[in-house]
N, CA, C and O atoms as a DFTB+ gen file, in Angstrom:
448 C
 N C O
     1  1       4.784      25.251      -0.482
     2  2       5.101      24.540      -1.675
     3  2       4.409      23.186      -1.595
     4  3       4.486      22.479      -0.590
     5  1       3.589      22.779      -2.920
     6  2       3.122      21.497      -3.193
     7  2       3.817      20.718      -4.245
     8  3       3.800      21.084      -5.421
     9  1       4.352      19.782      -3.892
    10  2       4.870      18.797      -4.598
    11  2       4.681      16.884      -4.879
    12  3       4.184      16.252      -3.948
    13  1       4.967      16.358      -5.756
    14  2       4.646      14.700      -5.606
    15  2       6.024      14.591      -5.947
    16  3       6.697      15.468      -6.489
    17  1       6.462      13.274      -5.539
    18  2       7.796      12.291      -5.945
    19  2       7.715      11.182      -5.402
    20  3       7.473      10.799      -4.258
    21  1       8.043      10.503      -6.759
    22  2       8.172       9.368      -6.343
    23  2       8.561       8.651      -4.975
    24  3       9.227       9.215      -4.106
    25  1       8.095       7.397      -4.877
    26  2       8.663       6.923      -2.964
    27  2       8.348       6.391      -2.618
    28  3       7.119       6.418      -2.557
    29  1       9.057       5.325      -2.007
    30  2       9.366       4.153      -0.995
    31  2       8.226       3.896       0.222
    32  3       8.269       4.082       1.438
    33  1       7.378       3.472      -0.519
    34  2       6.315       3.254       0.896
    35  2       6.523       2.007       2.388
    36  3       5.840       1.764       3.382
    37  1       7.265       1.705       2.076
    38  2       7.863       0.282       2.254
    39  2       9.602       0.214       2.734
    40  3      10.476       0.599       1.957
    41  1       9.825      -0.173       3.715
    42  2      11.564      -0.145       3.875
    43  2      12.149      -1.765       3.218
    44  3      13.251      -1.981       2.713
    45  1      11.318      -2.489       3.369
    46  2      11.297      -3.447       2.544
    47  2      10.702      -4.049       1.564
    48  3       9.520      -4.337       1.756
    49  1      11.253      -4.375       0.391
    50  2      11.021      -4.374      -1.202
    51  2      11.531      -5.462      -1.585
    52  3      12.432      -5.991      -0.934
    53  1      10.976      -6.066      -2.869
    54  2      12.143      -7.333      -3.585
    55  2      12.743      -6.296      -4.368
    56  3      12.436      -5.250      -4.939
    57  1      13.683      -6.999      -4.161
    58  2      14.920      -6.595      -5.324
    59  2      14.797      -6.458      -6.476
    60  3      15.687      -5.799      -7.014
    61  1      13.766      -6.951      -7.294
    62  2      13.586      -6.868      -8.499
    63  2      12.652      -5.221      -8.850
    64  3      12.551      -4.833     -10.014
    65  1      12.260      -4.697      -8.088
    66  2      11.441      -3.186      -8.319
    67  2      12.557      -2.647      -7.513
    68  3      13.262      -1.918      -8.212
    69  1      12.964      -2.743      -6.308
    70  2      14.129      -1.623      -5.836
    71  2      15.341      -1.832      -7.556
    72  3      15.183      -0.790      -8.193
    73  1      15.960      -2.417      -8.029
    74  2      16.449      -2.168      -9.056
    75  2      16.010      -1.473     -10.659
    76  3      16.618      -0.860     -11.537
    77  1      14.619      -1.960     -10.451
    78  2      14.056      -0.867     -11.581
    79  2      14.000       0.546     -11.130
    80  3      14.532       1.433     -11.798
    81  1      13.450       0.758     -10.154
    82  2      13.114       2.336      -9.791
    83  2      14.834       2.703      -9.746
    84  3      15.203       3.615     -10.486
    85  1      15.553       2.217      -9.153
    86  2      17.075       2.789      -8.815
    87  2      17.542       3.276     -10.507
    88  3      17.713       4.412     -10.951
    89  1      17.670       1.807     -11.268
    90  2      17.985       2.403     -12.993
    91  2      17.091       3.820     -13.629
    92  3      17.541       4.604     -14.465
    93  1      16.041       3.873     -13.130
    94  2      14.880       4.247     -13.776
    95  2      14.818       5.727     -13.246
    96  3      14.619       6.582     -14.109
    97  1      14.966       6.162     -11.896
    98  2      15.208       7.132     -11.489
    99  2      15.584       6.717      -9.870
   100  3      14.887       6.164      -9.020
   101  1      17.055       7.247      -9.812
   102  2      17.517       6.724      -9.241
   103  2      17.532       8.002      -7.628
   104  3      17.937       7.671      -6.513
   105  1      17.132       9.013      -7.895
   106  2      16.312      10.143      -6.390
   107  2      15.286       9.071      -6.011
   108  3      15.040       9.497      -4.883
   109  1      14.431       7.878      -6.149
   110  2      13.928       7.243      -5.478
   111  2      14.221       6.989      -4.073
   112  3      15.337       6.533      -3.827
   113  1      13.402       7.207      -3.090
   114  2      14.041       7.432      -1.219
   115  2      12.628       7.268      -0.730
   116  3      11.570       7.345      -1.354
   117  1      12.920       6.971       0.808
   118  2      11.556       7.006       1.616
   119  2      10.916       8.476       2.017
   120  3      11.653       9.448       2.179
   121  1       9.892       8.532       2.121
   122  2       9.160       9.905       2.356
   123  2      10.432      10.843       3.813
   124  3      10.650      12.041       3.989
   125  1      10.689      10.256       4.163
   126  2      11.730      10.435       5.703
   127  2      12.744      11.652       5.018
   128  3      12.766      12.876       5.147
   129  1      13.763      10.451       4.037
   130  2      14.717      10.969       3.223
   131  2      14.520      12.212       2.621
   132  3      15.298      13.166       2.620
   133  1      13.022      12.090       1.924
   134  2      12.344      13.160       0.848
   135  2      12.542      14.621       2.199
   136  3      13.474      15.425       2.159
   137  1      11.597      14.632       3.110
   138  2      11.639      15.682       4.104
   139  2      12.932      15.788       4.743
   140  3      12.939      16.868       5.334
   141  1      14.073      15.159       4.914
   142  2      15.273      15.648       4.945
   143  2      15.507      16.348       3.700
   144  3      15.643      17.528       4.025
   145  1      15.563      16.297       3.098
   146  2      15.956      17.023       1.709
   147  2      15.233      18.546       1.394
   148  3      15.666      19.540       0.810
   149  1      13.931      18.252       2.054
   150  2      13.436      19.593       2.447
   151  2      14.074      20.493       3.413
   152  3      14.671      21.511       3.061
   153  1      13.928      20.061       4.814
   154  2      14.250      20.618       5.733
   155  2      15.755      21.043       5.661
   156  3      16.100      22.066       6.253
   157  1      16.900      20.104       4.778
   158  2      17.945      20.829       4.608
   159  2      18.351      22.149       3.453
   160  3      19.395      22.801       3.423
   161  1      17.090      22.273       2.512
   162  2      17.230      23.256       1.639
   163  2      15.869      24.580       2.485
   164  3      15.213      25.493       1.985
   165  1      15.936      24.211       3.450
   166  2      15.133      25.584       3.925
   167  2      13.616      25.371       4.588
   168  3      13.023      26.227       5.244
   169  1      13.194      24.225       4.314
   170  2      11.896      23.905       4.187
   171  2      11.015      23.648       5.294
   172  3      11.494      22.676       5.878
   173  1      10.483      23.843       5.591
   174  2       9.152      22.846       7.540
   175  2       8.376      22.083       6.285
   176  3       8.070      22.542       5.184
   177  1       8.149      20.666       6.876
   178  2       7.358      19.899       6.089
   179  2       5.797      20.422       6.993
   180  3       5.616      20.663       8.186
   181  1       5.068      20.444       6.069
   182  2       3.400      20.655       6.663
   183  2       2.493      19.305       6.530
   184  3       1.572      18.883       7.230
   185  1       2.930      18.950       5.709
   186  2       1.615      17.445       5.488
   187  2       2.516      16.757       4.363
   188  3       3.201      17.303       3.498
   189  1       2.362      15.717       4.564
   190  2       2.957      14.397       3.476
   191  2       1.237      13.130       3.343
   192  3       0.492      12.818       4.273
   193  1       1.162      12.812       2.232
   194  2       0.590      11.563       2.054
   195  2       1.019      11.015       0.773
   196  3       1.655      11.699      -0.029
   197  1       0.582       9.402       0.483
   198  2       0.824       8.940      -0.490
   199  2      -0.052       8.864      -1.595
   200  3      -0.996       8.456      -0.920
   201  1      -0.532       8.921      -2.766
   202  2      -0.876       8.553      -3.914
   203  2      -1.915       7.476      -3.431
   204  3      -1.303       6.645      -2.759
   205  1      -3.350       7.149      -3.524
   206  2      -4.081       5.581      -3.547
   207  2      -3.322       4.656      -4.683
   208  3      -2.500       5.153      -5.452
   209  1      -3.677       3.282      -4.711
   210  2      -3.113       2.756      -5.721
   211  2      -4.987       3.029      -7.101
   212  3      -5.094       2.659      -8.270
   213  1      -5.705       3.534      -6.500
   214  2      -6.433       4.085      -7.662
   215  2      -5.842       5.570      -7.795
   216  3      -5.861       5.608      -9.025
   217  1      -5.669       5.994      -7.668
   218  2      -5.271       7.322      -8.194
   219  2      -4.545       6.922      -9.525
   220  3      -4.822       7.431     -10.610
   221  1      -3.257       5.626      -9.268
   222  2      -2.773       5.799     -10.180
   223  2      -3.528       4.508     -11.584
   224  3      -3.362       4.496     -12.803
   225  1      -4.175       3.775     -10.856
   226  2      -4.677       2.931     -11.828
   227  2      -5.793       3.357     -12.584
   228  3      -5.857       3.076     -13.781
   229  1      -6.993       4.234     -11.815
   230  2      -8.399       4.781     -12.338
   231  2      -8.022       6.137     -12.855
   232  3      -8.789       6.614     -13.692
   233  1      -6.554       7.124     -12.362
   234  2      -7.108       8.341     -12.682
   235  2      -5.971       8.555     -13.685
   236  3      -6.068       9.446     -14.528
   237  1      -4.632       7.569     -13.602
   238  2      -3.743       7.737     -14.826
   239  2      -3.397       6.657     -16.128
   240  3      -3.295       6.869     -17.336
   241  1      -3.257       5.313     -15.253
   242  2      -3.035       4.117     -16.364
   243  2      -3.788       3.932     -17.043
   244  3      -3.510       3.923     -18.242
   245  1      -5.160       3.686     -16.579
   246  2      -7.044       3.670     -17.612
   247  2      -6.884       4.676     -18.602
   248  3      -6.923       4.288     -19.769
   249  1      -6.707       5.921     -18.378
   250  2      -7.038       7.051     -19.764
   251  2      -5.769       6.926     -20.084
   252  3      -5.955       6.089     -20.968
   253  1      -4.573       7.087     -20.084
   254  2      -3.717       6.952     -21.042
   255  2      -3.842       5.715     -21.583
   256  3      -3.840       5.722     -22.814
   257  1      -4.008       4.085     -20.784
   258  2      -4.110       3.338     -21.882
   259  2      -5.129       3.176     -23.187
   260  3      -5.143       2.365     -24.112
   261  1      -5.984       4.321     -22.845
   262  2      -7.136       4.265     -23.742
   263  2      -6.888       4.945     -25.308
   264  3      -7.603       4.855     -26.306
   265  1      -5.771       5.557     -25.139
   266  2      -4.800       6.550     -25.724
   267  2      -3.500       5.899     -26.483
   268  3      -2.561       6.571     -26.910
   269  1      -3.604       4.559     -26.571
   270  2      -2.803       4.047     -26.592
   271  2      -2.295       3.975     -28.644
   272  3      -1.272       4.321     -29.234
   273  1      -3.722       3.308     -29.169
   274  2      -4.101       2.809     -30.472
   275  2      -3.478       4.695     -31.017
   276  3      -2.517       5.030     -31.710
   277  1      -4.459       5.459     -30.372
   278  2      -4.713       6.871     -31.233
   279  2      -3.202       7.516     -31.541
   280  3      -2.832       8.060     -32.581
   281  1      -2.284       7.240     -30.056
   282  2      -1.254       7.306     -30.365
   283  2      -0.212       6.816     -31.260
   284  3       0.413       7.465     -32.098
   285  1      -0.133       5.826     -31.024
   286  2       0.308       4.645     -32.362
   287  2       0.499       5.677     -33.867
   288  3       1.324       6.311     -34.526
   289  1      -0.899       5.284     -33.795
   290  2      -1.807       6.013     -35.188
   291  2      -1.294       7.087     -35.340
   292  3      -0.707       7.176     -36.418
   293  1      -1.244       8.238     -34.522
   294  2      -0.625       9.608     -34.715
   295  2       0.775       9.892     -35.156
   296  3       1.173      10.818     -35.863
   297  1       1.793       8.409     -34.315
   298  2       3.175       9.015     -34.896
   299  2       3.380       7.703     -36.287
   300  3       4.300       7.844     -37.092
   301  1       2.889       7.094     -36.338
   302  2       2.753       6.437     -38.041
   303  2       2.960       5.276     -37.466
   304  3       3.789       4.749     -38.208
   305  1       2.683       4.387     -36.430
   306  2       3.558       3.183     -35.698
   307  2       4.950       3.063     -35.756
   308  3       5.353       2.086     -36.387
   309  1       6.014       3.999     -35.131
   310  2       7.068       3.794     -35.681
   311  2       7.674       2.897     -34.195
   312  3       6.941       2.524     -33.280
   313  1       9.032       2.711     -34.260
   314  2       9.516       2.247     -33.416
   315  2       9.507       2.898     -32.326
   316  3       9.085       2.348     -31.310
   317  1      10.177       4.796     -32.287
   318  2      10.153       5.024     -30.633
   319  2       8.459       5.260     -30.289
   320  3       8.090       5.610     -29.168
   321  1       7.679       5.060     -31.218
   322  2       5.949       4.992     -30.468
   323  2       5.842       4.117     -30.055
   324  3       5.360       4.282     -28.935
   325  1       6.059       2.787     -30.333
   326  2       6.084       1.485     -30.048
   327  2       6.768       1.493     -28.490
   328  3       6.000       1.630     -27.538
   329  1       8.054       1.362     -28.276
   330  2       8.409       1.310     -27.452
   331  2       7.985       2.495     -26.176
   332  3       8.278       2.132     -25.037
   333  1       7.565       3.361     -26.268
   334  2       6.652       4.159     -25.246
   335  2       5.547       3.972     -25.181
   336  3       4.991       4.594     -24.276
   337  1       4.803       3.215     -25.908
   338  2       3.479       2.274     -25.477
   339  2       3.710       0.882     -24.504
   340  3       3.027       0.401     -23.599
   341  1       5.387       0.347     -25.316
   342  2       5.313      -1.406     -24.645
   343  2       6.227      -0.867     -23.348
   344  3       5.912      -1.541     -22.366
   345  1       7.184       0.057     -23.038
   346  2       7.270       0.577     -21.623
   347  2       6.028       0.998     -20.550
   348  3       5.864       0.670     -19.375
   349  1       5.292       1.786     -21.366
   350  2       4.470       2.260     -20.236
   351  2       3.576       0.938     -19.923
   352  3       3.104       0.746     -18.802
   353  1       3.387       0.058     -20.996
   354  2       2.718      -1.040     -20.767
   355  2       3.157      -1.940     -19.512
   356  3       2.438      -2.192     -18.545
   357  1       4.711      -2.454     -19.752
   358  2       4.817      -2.817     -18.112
   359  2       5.393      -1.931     -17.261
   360  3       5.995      -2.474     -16.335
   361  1       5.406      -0.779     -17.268
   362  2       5.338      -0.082     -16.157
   363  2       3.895      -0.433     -15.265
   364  3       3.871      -0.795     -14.088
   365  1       2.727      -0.225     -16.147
   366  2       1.512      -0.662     -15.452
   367  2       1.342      -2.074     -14.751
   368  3       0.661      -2.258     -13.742
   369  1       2.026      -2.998     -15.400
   370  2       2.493      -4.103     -14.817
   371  2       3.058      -4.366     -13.485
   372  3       2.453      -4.870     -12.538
   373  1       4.244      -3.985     -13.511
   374  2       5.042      -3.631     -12.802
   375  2       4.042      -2.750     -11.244
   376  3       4.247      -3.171     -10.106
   377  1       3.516      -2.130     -11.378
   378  2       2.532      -1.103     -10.686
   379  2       1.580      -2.169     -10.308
   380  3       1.103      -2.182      -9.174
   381  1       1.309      -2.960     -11.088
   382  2       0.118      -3.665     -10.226
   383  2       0.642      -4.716      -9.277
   384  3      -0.074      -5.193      -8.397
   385  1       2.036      -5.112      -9.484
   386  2       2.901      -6.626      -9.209
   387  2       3.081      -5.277      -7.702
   388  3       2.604      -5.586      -6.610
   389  1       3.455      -4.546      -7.795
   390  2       4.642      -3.858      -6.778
   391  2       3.646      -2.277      -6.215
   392  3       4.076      -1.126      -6.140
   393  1       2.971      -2.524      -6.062
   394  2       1.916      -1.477      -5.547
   395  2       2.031      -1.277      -4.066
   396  3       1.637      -0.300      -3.429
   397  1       2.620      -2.329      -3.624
   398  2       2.813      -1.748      -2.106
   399  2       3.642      -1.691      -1.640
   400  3       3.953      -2.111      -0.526
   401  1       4.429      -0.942      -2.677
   402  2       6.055      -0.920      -2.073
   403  2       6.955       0.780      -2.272
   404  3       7.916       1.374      -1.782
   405  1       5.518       1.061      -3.681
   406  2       6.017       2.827      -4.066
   407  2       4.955       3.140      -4.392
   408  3       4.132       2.251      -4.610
   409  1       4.517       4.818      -4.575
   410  2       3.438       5.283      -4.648
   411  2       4.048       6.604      -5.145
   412  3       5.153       6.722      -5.676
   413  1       3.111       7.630      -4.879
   414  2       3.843       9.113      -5.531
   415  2       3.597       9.321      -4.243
   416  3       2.774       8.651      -3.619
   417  1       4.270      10.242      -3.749
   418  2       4.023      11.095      -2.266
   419  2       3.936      12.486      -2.432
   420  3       4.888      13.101      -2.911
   421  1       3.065      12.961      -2.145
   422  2       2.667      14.270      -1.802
   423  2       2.971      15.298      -0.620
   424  3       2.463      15.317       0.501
   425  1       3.604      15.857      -0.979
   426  2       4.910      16.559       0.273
   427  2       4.424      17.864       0.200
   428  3       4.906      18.492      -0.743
   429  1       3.155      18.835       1.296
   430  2       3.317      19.988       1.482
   431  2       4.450      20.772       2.387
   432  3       4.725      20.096       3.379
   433  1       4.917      21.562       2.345
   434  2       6.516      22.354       3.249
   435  2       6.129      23.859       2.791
   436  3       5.672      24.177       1.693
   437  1       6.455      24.834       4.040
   438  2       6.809      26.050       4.035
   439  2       8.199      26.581       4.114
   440  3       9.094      26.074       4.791
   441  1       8.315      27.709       3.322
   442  2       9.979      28.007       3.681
   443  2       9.821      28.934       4.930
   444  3       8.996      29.807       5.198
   445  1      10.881      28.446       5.585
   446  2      11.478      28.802       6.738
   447  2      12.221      30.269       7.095
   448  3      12.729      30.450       8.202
């Protein structure tokens, strides 16, 4: 099994991103935690790595923000378009302030 989730690259964080990710999705844990969670539903972890912080800036934030206007445009500018443009907007923010603290992790595991 191949999987990503979110995760704690870092045992120490400011408080101000450990409280967003916790509201935001709150299964946020260190890669450690993540492979306990494997290994107790059946799993051998095979390989773990993290996300680059280009992966997520060159290969996801760049083309969706490019996507941004067309979107708009598509649902008529209404309010919930708006607000899923000005979220994801500082989410990217947020991502550039706090980049070395979470990443996506990439968790290969076999069942057991």
């Amino acid at each position: 099994m191949a999987l990503t989730e979110i995760t704690w690259i870092s045992l120490a964080r400011p408080k101000e991103i450990e409280d967003y990710w916790h509201q935001a999705y709150p299964e946020i844990a260190t890669a450690s935690d993540k492979i306990r969670i494997l290994e107790h539903n059946g799993f051998s972890p095979v390989a773990y790595f993290y996300l680059s912080p280009e992966s997520w800036t060159d290969h996801y934030y760049k083309p969706l923000e490019k996507h941004f206007a067309t979107f708009l445009d598509q649902q008529g500018h209404s309010e919930p378009a708006k607000k899923v443009v000005a979220d994801t907007k500082m989410e990217m923010e947020w991502y550039q302030k706090y980049k070395d603290f979470y990443s996506y992790g990439f968790y290969i595991a076999k069942k057991i």
